[in-house]
N, C-alpha and C positions, 0 to 999 in steps of 0.2 A: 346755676343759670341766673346772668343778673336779670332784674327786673327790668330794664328799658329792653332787653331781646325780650322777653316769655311776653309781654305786654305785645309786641308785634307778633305772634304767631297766631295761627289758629289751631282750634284743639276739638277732639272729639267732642259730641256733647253728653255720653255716656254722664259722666260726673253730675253736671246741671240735673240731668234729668232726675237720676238716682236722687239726689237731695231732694227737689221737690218735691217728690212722691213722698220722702216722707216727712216733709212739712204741713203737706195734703192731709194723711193718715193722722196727722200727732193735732188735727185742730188750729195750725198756727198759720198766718200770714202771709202763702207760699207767693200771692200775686202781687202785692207790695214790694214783697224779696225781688222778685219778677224784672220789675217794672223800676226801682231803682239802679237794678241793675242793666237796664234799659237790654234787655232782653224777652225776643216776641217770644211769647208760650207756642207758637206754631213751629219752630224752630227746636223745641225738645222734643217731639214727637215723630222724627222722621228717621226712620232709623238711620245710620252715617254721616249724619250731619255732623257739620262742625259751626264754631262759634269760636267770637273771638277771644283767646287767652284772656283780655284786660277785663272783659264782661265776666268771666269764670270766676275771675279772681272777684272782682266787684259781688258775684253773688254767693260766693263762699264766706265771704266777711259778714253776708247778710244773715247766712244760715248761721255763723257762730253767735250773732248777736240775740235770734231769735233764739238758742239752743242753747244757753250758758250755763244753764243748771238739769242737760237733760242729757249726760252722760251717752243716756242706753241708747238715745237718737246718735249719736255717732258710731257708738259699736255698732248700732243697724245699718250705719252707713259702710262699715269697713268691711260686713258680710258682705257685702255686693258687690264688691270687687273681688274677682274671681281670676284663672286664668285665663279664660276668655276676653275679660276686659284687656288684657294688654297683646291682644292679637299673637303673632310670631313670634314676635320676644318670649310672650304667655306660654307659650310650647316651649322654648327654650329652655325655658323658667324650669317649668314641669318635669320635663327630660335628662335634667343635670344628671350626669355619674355619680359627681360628691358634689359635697355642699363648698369646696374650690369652687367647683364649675359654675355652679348657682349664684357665687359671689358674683364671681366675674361677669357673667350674663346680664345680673343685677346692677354693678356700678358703672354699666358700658352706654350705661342711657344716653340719649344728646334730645329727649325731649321730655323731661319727668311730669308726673301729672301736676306741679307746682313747682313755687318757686324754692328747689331739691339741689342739692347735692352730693353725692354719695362717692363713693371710697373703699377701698378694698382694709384690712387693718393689718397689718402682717409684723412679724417677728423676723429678726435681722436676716436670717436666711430664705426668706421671702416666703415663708408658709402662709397663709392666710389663716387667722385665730378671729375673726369681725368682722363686722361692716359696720360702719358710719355714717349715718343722715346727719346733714348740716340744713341750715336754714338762714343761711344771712341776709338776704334779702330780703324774706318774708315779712309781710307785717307784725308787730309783734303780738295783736291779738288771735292772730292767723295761727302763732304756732301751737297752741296748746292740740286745735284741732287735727291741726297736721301732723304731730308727735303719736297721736293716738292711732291717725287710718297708718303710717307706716310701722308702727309697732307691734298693730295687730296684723296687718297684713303681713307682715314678713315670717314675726316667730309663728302664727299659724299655718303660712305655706313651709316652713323649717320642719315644723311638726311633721305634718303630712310626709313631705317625704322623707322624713326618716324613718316613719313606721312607730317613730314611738314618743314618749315623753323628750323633748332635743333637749342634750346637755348643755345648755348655757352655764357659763362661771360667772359671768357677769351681765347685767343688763343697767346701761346709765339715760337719763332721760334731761331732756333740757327744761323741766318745769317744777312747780314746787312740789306736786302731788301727784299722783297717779289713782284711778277709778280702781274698787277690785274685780270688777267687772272683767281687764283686759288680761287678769291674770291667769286665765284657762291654759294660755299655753308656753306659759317661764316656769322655771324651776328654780330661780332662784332670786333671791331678796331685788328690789329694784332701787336705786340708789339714785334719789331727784337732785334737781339743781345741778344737771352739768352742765357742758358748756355744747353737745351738741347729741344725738339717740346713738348710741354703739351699744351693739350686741356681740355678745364675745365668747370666745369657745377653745377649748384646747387645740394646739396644732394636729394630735391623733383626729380629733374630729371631723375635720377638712379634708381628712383620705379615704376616709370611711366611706365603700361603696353602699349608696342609696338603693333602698329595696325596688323603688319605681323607677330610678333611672335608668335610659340607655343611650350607651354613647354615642352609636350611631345615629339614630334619630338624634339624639341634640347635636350633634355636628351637623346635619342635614335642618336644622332649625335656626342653627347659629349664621348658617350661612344664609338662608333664605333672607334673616334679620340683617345682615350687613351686604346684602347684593348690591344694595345702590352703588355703598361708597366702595365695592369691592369692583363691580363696573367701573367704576373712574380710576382706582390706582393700578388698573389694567388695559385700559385704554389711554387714560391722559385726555378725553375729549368731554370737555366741559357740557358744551352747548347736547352731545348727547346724552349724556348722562344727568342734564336738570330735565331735559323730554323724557327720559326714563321715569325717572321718579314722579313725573307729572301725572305720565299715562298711568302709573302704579294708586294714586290715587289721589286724582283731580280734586276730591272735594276738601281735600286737605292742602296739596302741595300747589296750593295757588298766587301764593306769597313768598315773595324772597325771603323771609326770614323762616319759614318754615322747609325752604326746599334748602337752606344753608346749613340750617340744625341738622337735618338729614344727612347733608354730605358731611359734616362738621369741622363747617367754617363761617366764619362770620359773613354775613349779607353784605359787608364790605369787599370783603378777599372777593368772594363767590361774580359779586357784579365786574369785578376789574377784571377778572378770570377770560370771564363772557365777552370783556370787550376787546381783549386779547383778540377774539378770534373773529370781530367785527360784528360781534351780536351783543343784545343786553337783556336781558329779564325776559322782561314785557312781551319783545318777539318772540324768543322761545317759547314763551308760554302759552302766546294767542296764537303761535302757528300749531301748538302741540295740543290745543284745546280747539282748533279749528278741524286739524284732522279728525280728531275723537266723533267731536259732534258729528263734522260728515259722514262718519262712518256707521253712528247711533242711528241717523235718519235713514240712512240709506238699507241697512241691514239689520233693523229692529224695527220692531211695533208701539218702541215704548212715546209717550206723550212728550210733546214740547215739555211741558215739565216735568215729568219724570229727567228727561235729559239735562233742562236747566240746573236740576237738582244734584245728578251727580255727575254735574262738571263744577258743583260748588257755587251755582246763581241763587242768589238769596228770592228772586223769584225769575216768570218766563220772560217777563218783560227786560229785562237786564239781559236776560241772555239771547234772547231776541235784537236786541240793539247792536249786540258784541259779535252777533253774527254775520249780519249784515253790513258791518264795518267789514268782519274780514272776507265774505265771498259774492258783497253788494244784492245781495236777495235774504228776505225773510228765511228762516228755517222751515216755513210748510211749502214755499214755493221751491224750494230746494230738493225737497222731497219730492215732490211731483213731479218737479224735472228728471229726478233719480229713477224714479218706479216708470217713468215713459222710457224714458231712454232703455232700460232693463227691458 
């Protein structure tokens, strides 16, 4: 993912948050961190909220800088990432057959929690023996920390589902040193200074059925994770399928660059697509986020801002303004028309 796209997207705040807390716990500087990265503290506390990439990235450089000699603060970081944190994929994750499957699930990303690249590793006749985290964009202070949350995060979930100690042959890392901290679950020697994280394993290992997998449910998971872009190379209709992924989840897909990552194509391709069909962004989006709301006020209880909130309004007043652009009345008078009429 280069940097000038993840800069433009917005991202869960799951991660911000998780840091924080334990900048809070460890005594250090969490509102400074905060606040240079010009991120409101009201904004981590609501659960589904998103924030924007370039502020993630701003406040992750802040936690490396505060955290440089506090190892065990990132391993507490890398527990927290769970399968949960990564929704559908997360299930996918979980439910592989073999650890193939789990590759694949794994390098099919088009929105990684940084700026990630990954790779499947394979041997001539296309078995999969690895996977490979790259980092080229990243800043370079950036990466030690990021070498760490995917290195534990992966050979830990490897573990798990294999049920036992995973055979890794090889594990290579792009830094000078590694903590021994993260070594709970490698088997084998780890070899610094490469040029980017690959974890590596015999071709027999890649067929080996996993004791938690099931195939079914991860083909039922797999698919759930690529519905969007599997709606559009089944239909061919642009304009319905960015309203899809809107209504899927407004408080994210509010931006052409993250409703592009989704379908995965560039915010360039995606808009020209649109105008193909005599529409562009924008209108899709305030006609598919006009529907929403009307339909929140009209057939829910919940508040002007709980709604603001997740249609993705940074507050009610924003989305009060954006309403009344598109149906020329407030959101409460909208409502009252709705519940007389009814």
């Amino acid at each position: 993912m280069k940097l000038n796209s993840y800069q433009n997207l917005r991202v869960p705040n799951f991660s911000v948050h998780t840091l924080c807390r334990l900048l809070e716990e460890a005594d250090l500087d969490w509102r400074t961190a905060l606040a240079n990265a010009e991120i409101d503290p009201g904004a981590l506390n609501r659960p589904g909220s998103t924030i924007p990439a370039k502020k993630e990235l701003a406040f992750q450089l802040q936690f490396v800088a505060l955290t440089r000699d506090r190892v065990d603060l990132w391993v507490r970081a890398m527990r927290a990432y769970t399968t949960s944190t990564y929704g559908v994929r997360g299930m996918a994750l979980a439910t592989a057959p073999t650890v193939a499957a789990w590759v694949e699930v794994a390098s099919a990303t088009d929105n990684a929690p940084g700026l990630l690249e990954i790779r499947p590793l394979r041997v001539s006749d296309g078995t999969v023996v690895g996977i490979e985290y790259a980092y080229p964009d990243a800043p370079d202070e950036l990466i030690p920390f990021s070498v760490y949350r995917d290195l534990f995060a992966s050979t830990r979930s490897l573990a798990w589902l294999y049920g036992d100690t995973f055979p890794f042959t090889q594990v290579e890392v792009p830094i000078a040193e590694i903590s021994p901290e993260v070594l709970a679950y490698i088997s084998c020697e780890i070899e610094c200074g490469a040029e980017a994280l690959r974890l590596r394993w015999s071709p027999a290992t890649s067929k080996v059925e996993l004791p938690f997998g099931n195939a079914f449910q991860h083909e039922a998971w797999v698919r759930a994770d690529t519905q969007i872009v599997d709606s559009f190379r089944a239909t061919g209709d642009w304009p319905h399928t960015v309203a899809k992924a809107i209504r899927a989840a407004p408080n994210l897909y509010r931006t052409l660059a993250n409703v592009a990552a989704a379908l995965q194509v560039s915010p360039r391709t995606l808009q020209r697509k649109l105008e193909l069909t005599g529409k562009d962004f924008g209108r899709v989006r305030d006609e598919t986020l006009s529907e929403l709301a009307c339909d929140l006020l009209s057939n829910t209880d919940h508040s002007v801002s709980e709604i603001s909130r997740k249609l993705g309004y940074t507050d009610p007043a924003s989305f009060t303004m954006a309403f009344k652009r598109w149906r020329g009345m407030p959101p409460t008078a909208f409502r009252e028309a709705a519940r007389y009429s009814a």
